[in-house]
C-alpha positions in Angstrom: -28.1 49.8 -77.5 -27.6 50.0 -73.8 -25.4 47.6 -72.1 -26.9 44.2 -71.1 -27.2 43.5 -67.4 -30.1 40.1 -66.4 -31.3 41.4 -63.5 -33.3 38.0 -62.9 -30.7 35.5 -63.1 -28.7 37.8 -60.8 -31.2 37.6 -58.2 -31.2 34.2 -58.6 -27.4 33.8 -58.0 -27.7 35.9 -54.8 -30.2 33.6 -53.9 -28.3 30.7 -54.3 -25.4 31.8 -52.8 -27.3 33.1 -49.6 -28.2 29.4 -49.5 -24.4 28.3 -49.8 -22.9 26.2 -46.4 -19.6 27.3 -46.2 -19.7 30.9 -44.6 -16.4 31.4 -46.6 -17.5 30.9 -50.0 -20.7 32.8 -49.1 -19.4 35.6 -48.0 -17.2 36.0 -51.1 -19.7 35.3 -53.4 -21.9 37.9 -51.3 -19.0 40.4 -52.4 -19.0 39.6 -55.7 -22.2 39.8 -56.4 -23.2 42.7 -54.4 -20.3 44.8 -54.3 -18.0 44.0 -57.5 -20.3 42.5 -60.2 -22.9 46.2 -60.2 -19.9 48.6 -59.8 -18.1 46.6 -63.1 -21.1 46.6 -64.9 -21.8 50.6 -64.1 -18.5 51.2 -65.4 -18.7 48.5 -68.4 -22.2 50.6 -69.1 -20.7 54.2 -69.3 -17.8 53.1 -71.4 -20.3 51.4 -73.4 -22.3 54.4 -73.8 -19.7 56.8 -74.3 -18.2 54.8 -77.3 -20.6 56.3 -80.0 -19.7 60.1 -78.7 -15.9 59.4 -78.7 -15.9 56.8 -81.6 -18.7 58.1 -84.5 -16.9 55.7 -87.1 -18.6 53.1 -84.8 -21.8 53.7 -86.0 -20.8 52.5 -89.6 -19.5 49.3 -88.7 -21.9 45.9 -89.2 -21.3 42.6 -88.8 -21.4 40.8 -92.0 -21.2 37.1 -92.9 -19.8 36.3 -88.8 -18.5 32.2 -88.8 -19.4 30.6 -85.0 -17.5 27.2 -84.2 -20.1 24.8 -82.0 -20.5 21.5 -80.9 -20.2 19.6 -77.5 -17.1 20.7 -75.5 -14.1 18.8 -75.7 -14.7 18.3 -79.3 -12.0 20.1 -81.0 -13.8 23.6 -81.4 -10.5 25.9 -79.1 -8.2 24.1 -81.5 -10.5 24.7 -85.1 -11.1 28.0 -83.4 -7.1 28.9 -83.1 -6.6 27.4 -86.7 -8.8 29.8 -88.0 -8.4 32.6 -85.6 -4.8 32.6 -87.0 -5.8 33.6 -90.3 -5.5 37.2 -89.0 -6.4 38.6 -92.3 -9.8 37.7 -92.5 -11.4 37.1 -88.9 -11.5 39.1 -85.7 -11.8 37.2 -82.5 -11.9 38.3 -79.0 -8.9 37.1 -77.3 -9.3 36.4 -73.7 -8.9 39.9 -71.8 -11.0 41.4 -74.8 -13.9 39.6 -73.4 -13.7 41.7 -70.4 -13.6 45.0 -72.0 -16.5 45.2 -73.6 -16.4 48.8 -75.0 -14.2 50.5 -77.6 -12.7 52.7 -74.9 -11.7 50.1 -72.7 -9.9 48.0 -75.4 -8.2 51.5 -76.4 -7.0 52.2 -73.0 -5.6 49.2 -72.5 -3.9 49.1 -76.1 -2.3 52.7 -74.8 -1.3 51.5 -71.5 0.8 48.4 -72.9 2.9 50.8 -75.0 3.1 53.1 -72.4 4.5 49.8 -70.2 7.0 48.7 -73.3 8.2 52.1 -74.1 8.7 53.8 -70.6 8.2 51.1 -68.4 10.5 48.3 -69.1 7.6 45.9 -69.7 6.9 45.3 -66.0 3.5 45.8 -66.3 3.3 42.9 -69.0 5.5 40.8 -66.3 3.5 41.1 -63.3 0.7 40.2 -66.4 2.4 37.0 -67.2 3.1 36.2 -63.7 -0.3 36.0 -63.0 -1.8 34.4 -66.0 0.1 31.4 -64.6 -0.9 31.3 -61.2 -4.4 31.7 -62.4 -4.5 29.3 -65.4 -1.5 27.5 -64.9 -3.1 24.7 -62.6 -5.7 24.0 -65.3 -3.7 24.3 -68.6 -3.5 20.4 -68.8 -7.0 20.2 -69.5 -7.7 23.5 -71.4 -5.1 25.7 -72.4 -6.1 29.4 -71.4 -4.2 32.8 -71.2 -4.9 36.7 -71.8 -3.8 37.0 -74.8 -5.4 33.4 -76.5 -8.8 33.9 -78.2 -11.7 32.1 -75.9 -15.1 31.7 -75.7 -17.7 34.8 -76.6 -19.8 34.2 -73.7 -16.9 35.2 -71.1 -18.4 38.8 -72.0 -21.6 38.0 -70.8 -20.1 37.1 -66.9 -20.6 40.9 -65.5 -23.9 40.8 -67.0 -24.7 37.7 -64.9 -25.9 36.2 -68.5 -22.7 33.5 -68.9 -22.2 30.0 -68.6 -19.0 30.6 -66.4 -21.6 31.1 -63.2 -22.1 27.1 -63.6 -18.5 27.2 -62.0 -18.9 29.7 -59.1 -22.4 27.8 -58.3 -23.0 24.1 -59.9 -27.2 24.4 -59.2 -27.9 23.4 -63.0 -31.3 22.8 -61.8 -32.1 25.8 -61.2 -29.4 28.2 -63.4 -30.2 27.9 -67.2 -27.3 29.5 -69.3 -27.8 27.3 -72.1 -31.5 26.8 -73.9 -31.3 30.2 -75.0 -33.6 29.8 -77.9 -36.4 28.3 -75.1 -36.7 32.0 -73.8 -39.0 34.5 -74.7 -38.4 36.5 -77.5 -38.0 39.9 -76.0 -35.8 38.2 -73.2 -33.4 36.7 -76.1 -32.9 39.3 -78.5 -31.8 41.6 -75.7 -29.2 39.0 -74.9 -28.4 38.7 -78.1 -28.7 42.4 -79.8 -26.4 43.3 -76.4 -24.3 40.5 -77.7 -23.8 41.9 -81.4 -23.4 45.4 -80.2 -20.4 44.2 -78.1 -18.7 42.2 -81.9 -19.8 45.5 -83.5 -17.0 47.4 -81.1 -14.6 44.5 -81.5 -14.5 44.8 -85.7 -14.2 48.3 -85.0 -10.6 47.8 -83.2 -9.7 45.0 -85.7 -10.8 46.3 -88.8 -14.7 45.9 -90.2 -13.3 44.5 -93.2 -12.8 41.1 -91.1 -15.1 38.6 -90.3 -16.2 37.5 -87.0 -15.5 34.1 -85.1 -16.9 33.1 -82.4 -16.3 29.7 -80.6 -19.0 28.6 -78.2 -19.8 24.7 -77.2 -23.2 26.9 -74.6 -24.3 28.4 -78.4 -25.6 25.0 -79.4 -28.5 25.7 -77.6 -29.2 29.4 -79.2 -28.2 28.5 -83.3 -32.1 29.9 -84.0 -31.5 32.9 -82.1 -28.3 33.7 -83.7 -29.6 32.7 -87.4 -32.4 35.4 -86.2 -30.1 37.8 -85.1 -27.3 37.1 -87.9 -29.5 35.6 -91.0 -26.4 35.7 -92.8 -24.1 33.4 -89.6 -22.0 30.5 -91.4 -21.4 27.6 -89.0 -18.1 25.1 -88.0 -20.0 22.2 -86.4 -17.4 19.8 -84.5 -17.9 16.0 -84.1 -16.3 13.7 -81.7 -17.1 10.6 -80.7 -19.8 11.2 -77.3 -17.9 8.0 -75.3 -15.1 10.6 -75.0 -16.2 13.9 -74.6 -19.0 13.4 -72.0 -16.5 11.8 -69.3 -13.8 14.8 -70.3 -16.0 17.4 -69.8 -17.5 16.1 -66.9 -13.9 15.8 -65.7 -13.1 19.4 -65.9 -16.4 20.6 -64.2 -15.6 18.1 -61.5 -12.1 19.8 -61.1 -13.8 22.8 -61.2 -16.1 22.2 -58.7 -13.8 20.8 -56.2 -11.0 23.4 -56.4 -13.9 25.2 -54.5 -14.6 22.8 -52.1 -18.5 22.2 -53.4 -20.1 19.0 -51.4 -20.1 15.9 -53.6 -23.8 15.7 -53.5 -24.2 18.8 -55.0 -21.2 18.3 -57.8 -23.0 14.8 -58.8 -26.7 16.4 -59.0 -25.1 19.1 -61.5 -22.8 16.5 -63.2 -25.6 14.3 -63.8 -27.6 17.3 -65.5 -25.1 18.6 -67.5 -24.5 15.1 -69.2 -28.4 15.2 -69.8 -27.5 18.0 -71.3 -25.0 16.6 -73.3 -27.2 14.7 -75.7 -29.1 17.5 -76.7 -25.5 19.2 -77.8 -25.2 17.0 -80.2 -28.5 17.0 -81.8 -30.1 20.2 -81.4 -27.3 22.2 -83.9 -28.5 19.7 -86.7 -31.8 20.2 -86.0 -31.9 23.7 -86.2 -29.8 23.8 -89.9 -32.1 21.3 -91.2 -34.5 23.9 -91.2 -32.1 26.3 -92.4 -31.1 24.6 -95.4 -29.3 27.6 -96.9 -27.5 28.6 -94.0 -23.9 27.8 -94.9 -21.9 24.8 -92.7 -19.2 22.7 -92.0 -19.6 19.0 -90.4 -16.1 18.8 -89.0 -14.7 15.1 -87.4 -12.7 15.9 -84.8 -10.3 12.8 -85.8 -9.7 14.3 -89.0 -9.0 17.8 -87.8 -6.5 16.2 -85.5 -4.6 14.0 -88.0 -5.2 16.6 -91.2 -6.0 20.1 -89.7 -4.5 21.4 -93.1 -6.9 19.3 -95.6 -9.7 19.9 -92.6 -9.5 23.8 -92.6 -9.7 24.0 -96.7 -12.5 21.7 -96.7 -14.2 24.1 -94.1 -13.2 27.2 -96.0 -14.9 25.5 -99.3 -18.1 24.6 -97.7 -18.2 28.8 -95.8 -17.6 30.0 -99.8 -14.3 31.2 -97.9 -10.3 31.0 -100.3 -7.2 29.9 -98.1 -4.6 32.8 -98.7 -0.7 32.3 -99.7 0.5 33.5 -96.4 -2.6 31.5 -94.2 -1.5 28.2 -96.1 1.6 28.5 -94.9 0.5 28.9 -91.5 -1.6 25.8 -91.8 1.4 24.0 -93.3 2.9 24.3 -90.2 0.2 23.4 -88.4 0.3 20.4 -90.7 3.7 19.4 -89.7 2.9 19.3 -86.0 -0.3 16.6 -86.8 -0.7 14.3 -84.0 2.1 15.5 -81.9 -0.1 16.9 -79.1 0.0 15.3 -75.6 -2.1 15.3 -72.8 -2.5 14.4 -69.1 -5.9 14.5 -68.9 -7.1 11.2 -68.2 -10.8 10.2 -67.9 -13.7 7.1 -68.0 -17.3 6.8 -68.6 -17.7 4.4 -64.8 -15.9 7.3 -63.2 -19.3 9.6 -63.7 -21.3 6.3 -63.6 -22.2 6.8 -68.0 -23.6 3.5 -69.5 -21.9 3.7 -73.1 -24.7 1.5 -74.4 -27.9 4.1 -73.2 -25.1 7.0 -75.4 -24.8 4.6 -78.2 -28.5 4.4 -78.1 -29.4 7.8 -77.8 -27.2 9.0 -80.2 -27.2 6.3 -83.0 -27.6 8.2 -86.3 -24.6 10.3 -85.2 -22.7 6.8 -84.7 -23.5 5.6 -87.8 -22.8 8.7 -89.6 -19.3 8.9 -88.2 -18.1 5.8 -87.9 -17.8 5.9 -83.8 -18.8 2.3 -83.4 -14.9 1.1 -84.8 -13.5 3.1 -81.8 -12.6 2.6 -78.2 -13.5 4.5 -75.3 -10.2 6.2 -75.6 -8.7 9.3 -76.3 -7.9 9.7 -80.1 -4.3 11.0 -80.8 -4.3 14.5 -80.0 -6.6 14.0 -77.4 -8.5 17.3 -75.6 -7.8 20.1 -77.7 -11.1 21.5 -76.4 
Protein backbone atom coordinates (compact mmCIF):
# COMPACT_ATOMS: atom_id res chain seq x y z
CA UNK A 1 0.00 0.00 0.00
CA UNK A 2 0.88 3.49 -0.90
CA UNK A 3 1.36 6.05 1.77
CA UNK A 4 -1.80 7.83 3.03
CA UNK A 5 -2.03 11.54 2.36
CA UNK A 6 -6.26 13.18 2.82
CA UNK A 7 -6.08 15.51 0.30
CA UNK A 8 -9.62 16.90 1.32
CA UNK A 9 -9.11 17.69 4.84
CA UNK A 10 -5.90 19.38 3.76
CA UNK A 11 -7.69 21.63 1.66
CA UNK A 12 -9.80 22.28 4.26
CA UNK A 13 -6.96 23.30 6.68
CA UNK A 14 -5.61 25.73 4.05
CA UNK A 15 -8.89 27.02 3.95
CA UNK A 16 -9.21 27.69 7.32
CA UNK A 17 -6.09 29.03 7.92
CA UNK A 18 -6.44 31.47 4.86
CA UNK A 19 -9.33 32.61 7.05
CA UNK A 20 -7.06 33.04 10.27
CA UNK A 21 -6.86 37.00 11.76
CA UNK A 22 -3.55 37.13 12.91
CA UNK A 23 -1.19 37.56 9.77
CA UNK A 24 1.48 35.84 11.97
CA UNK A 25 -0.13 32.68 12.65
CA UNK A 26 -1.41 32.69 9.00
CA UNK A 27 1.51 32.95 7.41
CA UNK A 28 3.14 30.16 9.37
CA UNK A 29 0.42 27.96 8.97
CA UNK A 30 0.60 28.95 5.13
CA UNK A 31 4.25 27.46 5.39
CA UNK A 32 3.34 24.50 6.88
CA UNK A 33 0.94 23.55 5.00
CA UNK A 34 2.11 24.50 1.68
CA UNK A 35 5.65 24.20 1.85
CA UNK A 36 6.64 21.60 4.84
CA UNK A 37 3.58 19.26 5.26
CA UNK A 38 3.80 17.99 0.96
CA UNK A 39 7.65 17.91 0.88
CA UNK A 40 7.49 15.54 4.44
CA UNK A 41 4.96 13.59 3.11
CA UNK A 42 6.92 13.04 -0.50
CA UNK A 43 9.71 11.97 1.43
CA UNK A 44 7.59 9.90 4.09
CA UNK A 45 6.03 8.27 0.61
CA UNK A 46 9.34 7.16 -1.01
CA UNK A 47 10.79 5.77 2.13
CA UNK A 48 7.49 4.15 2.45
CA UNK A 49 7.76 2.66 -0.85
CA UNK A 50 11.22 1.75 -0.91
CA UNK A 51 10.85 -0.38 2.32
CA UNK A 52 9.50 -3.62 0.58
CA UNK A 53 12.66 -3.40 -2.10
CA UNK A 54 15.19 -2.90 0.77
CA UNK A 55 13.34 -4.92 3.49
CA UNK A 56 11.62 -8.21 1.67
CA UNK A 57 11.25 -9.94 5.22
CA UNK A 58 8.63 -7.07 5.45
CA UNK A 59 6.30 -8.68 3.43
CA UNK A 60 6.00 -11.70 5.93
CA UNK A 61 5.09 -9.75 8.81
CA UNK A 62 1.15 -9.50 10.01
CA UNK A 63 -0.36 -8.01 12.67
CA UNK A 64 -1.92 -10.60 14.89
CA UNK A 65 -4.10 -10.36 18.03
CA UNK A 66 -3.06 -6.06 18.28
CA UNK A 67 -4.51 -4.73 22.10
CA UNK A 68 -5.71 -0.81 21.63
CA UNK A 69 -6.29 1.12 25.04
CA UNK A 70 -9.55 3.71 24.62
CA UNK A 71 -11.66 5.74 26.45
CA UNK A 72 -12.19 9.49 27.11
CA UNK A 73 -8.96 11.40 27.64
CA UNK A 74 -7.76 12.03 30.97
CA UNK A 75 -8.93 8.73 31.99
CA UNK A 76 -5.94 6.83 32.76
CA UNK A 77 -5.25 5.22 29.23
CA UNK A 78 -1.03 7.04 28.86
CA UNK A 79 -0.53 5.50 32.36
CA UNK A 80 -2.34 1.64 31.45
CA UNK A 81 -0.62 2.28 28.21
CA UNK A 82 3.08 2.61 29.91
CA UNK A 83 2.13 -0.31 32.30
CA UNK A 84 1.73 -2.46 29.56
CA UNK A 85 4.03 -0.90 27.07
CA UNK A 86 6.65 -1.91 29.68
CA UNK A 87 6.15 -5.46 29.27
CA UNK A 88 8.67 -5.28 26.40
CA UNK A 89 8.46 -8.90 25.77
CA UNK A 90 5.24 -9.14 24.37
CA UNK A 91 4.07 -5.61 22.82
CA UNK A 92 5.53 -3.18 20.35
CA UNK A 93 4.53 0.39 20.72
CA UNK A 94 5.45 3.42 18.84
CA UNK A 95 7.37 5.60 21.09
CA UNK A 96 6.99 9.20 20.35
CA UNK A 97 9.70 9.98 17.48
CA UNK A 98 8.55 6.58 15.92
CA UNK A 99 5.35 8.15 15.05
CA UNK A 100 7.10 10.42 12.82
CA UNK A 101 9.01 7.91 10.90
CA UNK A 102 6.71 6.04 9.44
CA UNK A 103 8.84 3.68 7.22
CA UNK A 104 11.25 0.91 8.03
CA UNK A 105 14.09 3.02 6.57
CA UNK A 106 13.61 5.96 8.47
CA UNK A 107 13.36 4.13 11.93
CA UNK A 108 16.72 2.34 10.66
CA UNK A 109 18.47 5.41 9.90
CA UNK A 110 17.85 6.95 12.82
CA UNK A 111 18.72 3.72 14.99
CA UNK A 112 22.28 4.02 12.94
CA UNK A 113 22.70 7.60 13.46
CA UNK A 114 22.31 7.39 17.52
CA UNK A 115 25.12 4.83 17.60
CA UNK A 116 27.05 6.66 15.29
CA UNK A 117 26.36 9.90 17.97
CA UNK A 118 27.31 7.44 21.10
CA UNK A 119 30.23 5.80 19.57
CA UNK A 120 32.09 8.63 17.67
CA UNK A 121 30.28 11.57 18.75
CA UNK A 122 30.26 11.85 22.43
CA UNK A 123 26.44 11.73 22.55
CA UNK A 124 25.95 15.43 21.50
CA UNK A 125 23.59 14.65 19.22
CA UNK A 126 21.39 12.90 21.95
CA UNK A 127 22.09 16.26 24.08
CA UNK A 128 21.04 18.84 21.79
CA UNK A 129 18.00 15.95 21.55
CA UNK A 130 17.26 16.29 25.27
CA UNK A 131 17.71 19.93 25.27
CA UNK A 132 15.01 20.31 23.17
CA UNK A 133 12.54 17.79 24.24
CA UNK A 134 12.37 20.22 27.24
CA UNK A 135 11.90 23.32 25.73
CA UNK A 136 9.25 21.76 23.58
CA UNK A 137 7.42 19.63 26.15
CA UNK A 138 8.68 20.93 29.19
CA UNK A 139 5.99 23.79 29.62
CA UNK A 140 3.19 21.13 29.32
CA UNK A 141 4.57 18.08 31.31
CA UNK A 142 2.39 19.04 34.30
CA UNK A 143 -0.63 18.18 32.48
CA UNK A 144 0.64 15.33 30.12
CA UNK A 145 3.93 13.90 30.44
CA UNK A 146 5.53 13.75 26.79
CA UNK A 147 9.07 13.13 25.37
CA UNK A 148 10.87 11.37 22.28
CA UNK A 149 11.58 8.48 23.57
CA UNK A 150 7.94 7.79 25.72
CA UNK A 151 5.36 5.70 23.76
CA UNK A 152 2.21 8.19 22.62
CA UNK A 153 -0.71 8.18 20.80
CA UNK A 154 -0.91 6.19 17.20
CA UNK A 155 -2.59 8.94 15.56
CA UNK A 156 0.58 11.38 15.87
CA UNK A 157 1.46 9.32 12.52
CA UNK A 158 -1.33 10.39 10.82
CA UNK A 159 -0.26 14.53 11.28
CA UNK A 160 1.79 14.73 7.75
CA UNK A 161 -1.04 13.04 6.27
CA UNK A 162 -3.31 15.83 7.47
CA UNK A 163 -5.58 12.72 8.90
CA UNK A 164 -4.72 13.45 12.87
CA UNK A 165 -6.45 14.81 15.66
CA UNK A 166 -3.31 17.01 16.57
CA UNK A 167 -4.74 19.65 13.75
CA UNK A 168 -7.59 20.38 16.48
CA UNK A 169 -4.55 22.19 18.17
CA UNK A 170 -2.99 24.26 15.26
CA UNK A 171 -6.76 25.24 14.24
CA UNK A 172 -9.66 24.74 17.06
CA UNK A 173 -12.68 24.90 14.09
CA UNK A 174 -14.34 21.54 15.42
CA UNK A 175 -17.19 22.56 13.46
CA UNK A 176 -15.94 22.18 10.59
CA UNK A 177 -12.66 19.64 11.11
CA UNK A 178 -13.82 16.06 11.91
CA UNK A 179 -10.80 13.84 13.13
CA UNK A 180 -12.84 11.73 15.23
CA UNK A 181 -16.32 9.89 13.88
CA UNK A 182 -14.24 7.81 11.75
CA UNK A 183 -16.61 5.03 11.51
CA UNK A 184 -19.42 7.82 10.07
CA UNK A 185 -17.21 8.01 6.82
CA UNK A 186 -17.55 6.13 3.80
CA UNK A 187 -16.24 2.99 3.48
CA UNK A 188 -13.65 3.46 0.77
CA UNK A 189 -12.61 6.79 2.62
CA UNK A 190 -12.00 4.65 5.98
CA UNK A 191 -10.32 1.65 5.07
CA UNK A 192 -7.75 3.79 3.24
CA UNK A 193 -7.19 5.52 6.50
CA UNK A 194 -7.12 2.64 8.12
CA UNK A 195 -5.28 -0.04 5.76
CA UNK A 196 -2.53 3.06 5.49
CA UNK A 197 -2.75 2.89 9.28
CA UNK A 198 -1.91 -1.04 9.58
CA UNK A 199 0.65 -0.82 6.90
CA UNK A 200 2.51 1.75 9.08
CA UNK A 201 2.20 -1.11 12.57
CA UNK A 202 3.16 -3.74 10.02
CA UNK A 203 6.85 -1.72 9.61
CA UNK A 204 6.83 -1.07 13.33
CA UNK A 205 6.66 -5.10 14.40
CA UNK A 206 9.14 -5.51 11.77
CA UNK A 207 11.80 -3.32 13.82
CA UNK A 208 10.54 -4.73 17.19
CA UNK A 209 10.09 -8.15 16.42
CA UNK A 210 6.69 -9.81 14.71
CA UNK A 211 6.54 -12.08 17.44
CA UNK A 212 5.09 -9.09 19.64
CA UNK A 213 1.94 -7.80 19.88
CA UNK A 214 0.72 -4.42 19.06
CA UNK A 215 -0.58 -1.55 21.54
CA UNK A 216 -2.02 1.16 20.56
CA UNK A 217 -3.43 4.00 22.93
CA UNK A 218 -5.87 6.29 21.43
CA UNK A 219 -8.84 8.36 23.49
CA UNK A 220 -9.85 9.90 19.07
CA UNK A 221 -10.21 5.77 18.32
CA UNK A 222 -13.38 5.68 20.33
CA UNK A 223 -15.05 6.86 17.52
CA UNK A 224 -13.58 4.28 14.86
CA UNK A 225 -13.73 0.72 17.25
CA UNK A 226 -16.08 -0.75 14.05
CA UNK A 227 -13.57 0.28 11.70
CA UNK A 228 -10.70 -1.23 13.53
CA UNK A 229 -12.76 -4.61 14.48
CA UNK A 230 -13.18 -4.48 10.39
CA UNK A 231 -9.73 -3.89 9.78
CA UNK A 232 -8.35 -6.12 12.87
CA UNK A 233 -11.36 -8.84 13.43
CA UNK A 234 -9.02 -10.32 15.79
CA UNK A 235 -8.29 -6.37 17.96
CA UNK A 236 -8.62 -7.06 21.93
CA UNK A 237 -9.59 -3.83 23.76
CA UNK A 238 -8.43 -1.89 27.30
CA UNK A 239 -11.53 0.30 27.90
CA UNK A 240 -10.69 3.06 30.69
CA UNK A 241 -13.40 4.55 33.05
CA UNK A 242 -13.21 7.64 35.03
CA UNK A 243 -15.69 9.41 36.57
CA UNK A 244 -17.05 12.23 33.51
CA UNK A 245 -17.30 15.23 36.44
CA UNK A 246 -13.42 15.02 36.19
CA UNK A 247 -12.24 14.30 32.99
CA UNK A 248 -14.44 16.71 30.89
CA UNK A 249 -13.14 19.91 32.78
CA UNK A 250 -9.29 18.41 32.55
CA UNK A 251 -9.41 17.86 29.14
CA UNK A 252 -11.02 20.94 28.37
CA UNK A 253 -8.30 22.46 30.46
CA UNK A 254 -5.47 21.32 28.33
CA UNK A 255 -7.16 22.24 24.97
CA UNK A 256 -7.71 25.61 26.55
CA UNK A 257 -3.87 25.83 27.29
CA UNK A 258 -3.41 24.69 24.01
CA UNK A 259 -5.31 27.00 22.39
CA UNK A 260 -4.03 30.04 24.08
CA UNK A 261 -0.33 29.30 23.96
CA UNK A 262 -1.24 30.37 20.28
CA UNK A 263 -3.06 33.28 20.97
CA UNK A 264 -6.59 31.89 19.43
CA UNK A 265 -9.54 34.52 20.22
CA UNK A 266 -11.75 33.41 23.10
CA UNK A 267 -14.71 33.24 20.91
CA UNK A 268 -13.35 30.86 18.83
CA UNK A 269 -11.59 28.59 21.83
CA UNK A 270 -15.26 28.49 23.66
CA UNK A 271 -17.18 27.50 20.26
CA UNK A 272 -14.55 24.47 19.94
CA UNK A 273 -14.58 23.86 23.72
CA UNK A 274 -18.15 23.60 23.78
CA UNK A 275 -18.12 20.97 20.88
CA UNK A 276 -15.57 18.97 22.02
CA UNK A 277 -17.48 18.40 25.42
CA UNK A 278 -20.45 17.43 23.14
CA UNK A 279 -18.26 15.26 21.99
CA UNK A 280 -17.40 14.01 25.20
CA UNK A 281 -20.53 12.09 25.91
CA UNK A 282 -20.39 10.08 22.95
CA UNK A 283 -16.66 8.88 24.24
CA UNK A 284 -18.08 7.26 26.70
CA UNK A 285 -20.82 5.50 25.16
CA UNK A 286 -20.13 4.79 21.70
CA UNK A 287 -16.99 2.09 22.67
CA UNK A 288 -19.74 0.01 24.53
CA UNK A 289 -21.98 0.18 21.95
CA UNK A 290 -19.88 -0.96 19.35
CA UNK A 291 -18.61 -4.32 21.65
CA UNK A 292 -22.15 -5.09 22.45
CA UNK A 293 -22.41 -6.01 19.06
CA UNK A 294 -19.20 -7.69 19.06
CA UNK A 295 -19.78 -9.90 21.78
CA UNK A 296 -16.77 -12.08 21.15
CA UNK A 297 -14.37 -9.45 20.64
CA UNK A 298 -12.17 -9.72 23.72
CA UNK A 299 -12.13 -6.60 26.49
CA UNK A 300 -11.23 -5.12 29.50
CA UNK A 301 -13.58 -2.51 31.62
CA UNK A 302 -10.85 -0.82 33.49
CA UNK A 303 -11.81 1.93 36.58
CA UNK A 304 -9.51 4.38 36.51
CA UNK A 305 -9.57 4.49 40.61
CA UNK A 306 -8.59 1.06 40.75
CA UNK A 307 -5.73 1.27 38.23
CA UNK A 308 -4.44 4.10 40.32
CA UNK A 309 -4.62 2.58 43.83
CA UNK A 310 -3.85 -1.30 42.44
CA UNK A 311 -2.17 -1.00 38.90
CA UNK A 312 -0.66 -4.46 39.85
CA UNK A 313 -4.05 -6.45 40.63
CA UNK A 314 -5.57 -3.98 37.63
CA UNK A 315 -3.00 -5.07 34.91
CA UNK A 316 -3.52 -9.09 35.72
CA UNK A 317 -7.15 -8.69 35.72
CA UNK A 318 -6.62 -7.02 32.17
CA UNK A 319 -4.20 -9.66 31.09
CA UNK A 320 -6.91 -12.46 32.20
CA UNK A 321 -9.79 -10.95 30.44
CA UNK A 322 -7.21 -10.43 26.76
CA UNK A 323 -6.40 -14.45 27.38
CA UNK A 324 -2.82 -12.75 27.99
CA UNK A 325 -0.11 -14.59 31.29
CA UNK A 326 1.86 -11.94 33.30
CA UNK A 327 5.68 -13.11 32.97
CA UNK A 328 8.33 -13.60 36.02
CA UNK A 329 10.33 -10.69 34.91
CA UNK A 330 6.91 -8.31 33.85
CA UNK A 331 5.57 -9.03 37.52
CA UNK A 332 8.34 -7.67 38.90
CA UNK A 333 8.07 -4.65 36.94
CA UNK A 334 4.47 -4.22 37.99
CA UNK A 335 5.62 -4.91 41.59
CA UNK A 336 7.27 -1.81 41.42
CA UNK A 337 4.81 -0.12 39.95
CA UNK A 338 2.82 -1.46 42.84
CA UNK A 339 5.02 0.12 45.36
CA UNK A 340 4.76 3.56 43.90
CA UNK A 341 0.49 3.31 44.21
CA UNK A 342 -0.91 6.69 44.85
CA UNK A 343 2.25 8.58 45.08
CA UNK A 344 1.73 10.56 41.91
CA UNK A 345 1.15 14.41 42.11
CA UNK A 346 -0.10 16.92 40.05
CA UNK A 347 -0.60 20.66 39.38
CA UNK A 348 -3.11 20.45 37.23
CA UNK A 349 -6.05 22.00 38.69
CA UNK A 350 -9.51 22.30 37.12
CA UNK A 351 -13.66 22.78 37.63
CA UNK A 352 -16.76 21.98 35.83
CA UNK A 353 -18.11 26.29 36.27
CA UNK A 354 -14.72 27.17 34.72
CA UNK A 355 -16.05 25.67 31.17
CA UNK A 356 -19.59 26.56 32.28
CA UNK A 357 -20.54 22.18 32.58
CA UNK A 358 -23.84 21.59 34.56
CA UNK A 359 -22.78 18.17 36.52
CA UNK A 360 -26.47 17.37 36.75
CA UNK A 361 -27.25 17.43 32.57
CA UNK A 362 -23.51 14.78 32.81
CA UNK A 363 -25.08 12.87 35.49
CA UNK A 364 -28.09 12.66 33.39
CA UNK A 365 -26.69 11.84 30.23
CA UNK A 366 -24.46 9.40 31.39
CA UNK A 367 -26.46 7.54 34.20
CA UNK A 368 -25.97 3.84 33.43
CA UNK A 369 -22.28 4.55 33.42
CA UNK A 370 -22.78 6.22 37.02
CA UNK A 371 -24.57 3.55 38.32
CA UNK A 372 -22.31 1.00 37.03
CA UNK A 373 -19.26 2.55 38.56
CA UNK A 374 -20.13 3.85 41.52
CA UNK A 375 -19.42 7.77 40.51
CA UNK A 376 -22.41 9.07 42.40
CA UNK A 377 -20.21 8.49 46.04
CA UNK A 378 -17.49 10.91 44.60
CA UNK A 379 -16.74 14.49 44.51
CA UNK A 380 -16.00 16.62 41.74
CA UNK A 381 -12.34 16.20 42.62
CA UNK A 382 -9.37 14.76 41.41
CA UNK A 383 -8.94 11.03 42.67
CA UNK A 384 -5.41 10.29 44.15
CA UNK A 385 -3.12 10.09 41.32
CA UNK A 386 -4.94 12.53 39.56
CA UNK A 387 -4.23 13.08 35.49
CA UNK A 388 -2.27 10.26 34.38
CA UNK A 389 -3.84 10.80 30.92
Amino acid sequence: MLFHFDFDTWRRLIWLAAHEGNPRRRCKLYLRLLVKIPLIALFNAVCFALDPLLFPGLRRVEVRQPVFVIGHARSGTTLMHRLLSADGERFSAFLYWELFAPSVLQKKAVHWLARIDARWLGGRLAKWVDAREQRIFGPSNHIHRMGYRLPEEDDFMLTNSCASGYWMTELPYLDQLDFYHIDRRPEPRRRRLMGFYRECVRRQLYVNGDNRIHLSKNPTFCGRVETLLEVFPDARFVLLYRNPLETMPSLLKLMKFSWSARHFDEARMQSSLRALAELSFHNYTYPLEVLERHPGTPRAIVDYRQLVAEPKRTVGEVYAALGLEVGAQYAAVLDAEQARAGRHETTHSYSLAEFGLDADEIRRRLAPLFQRFGWERDAARPAPGADAG
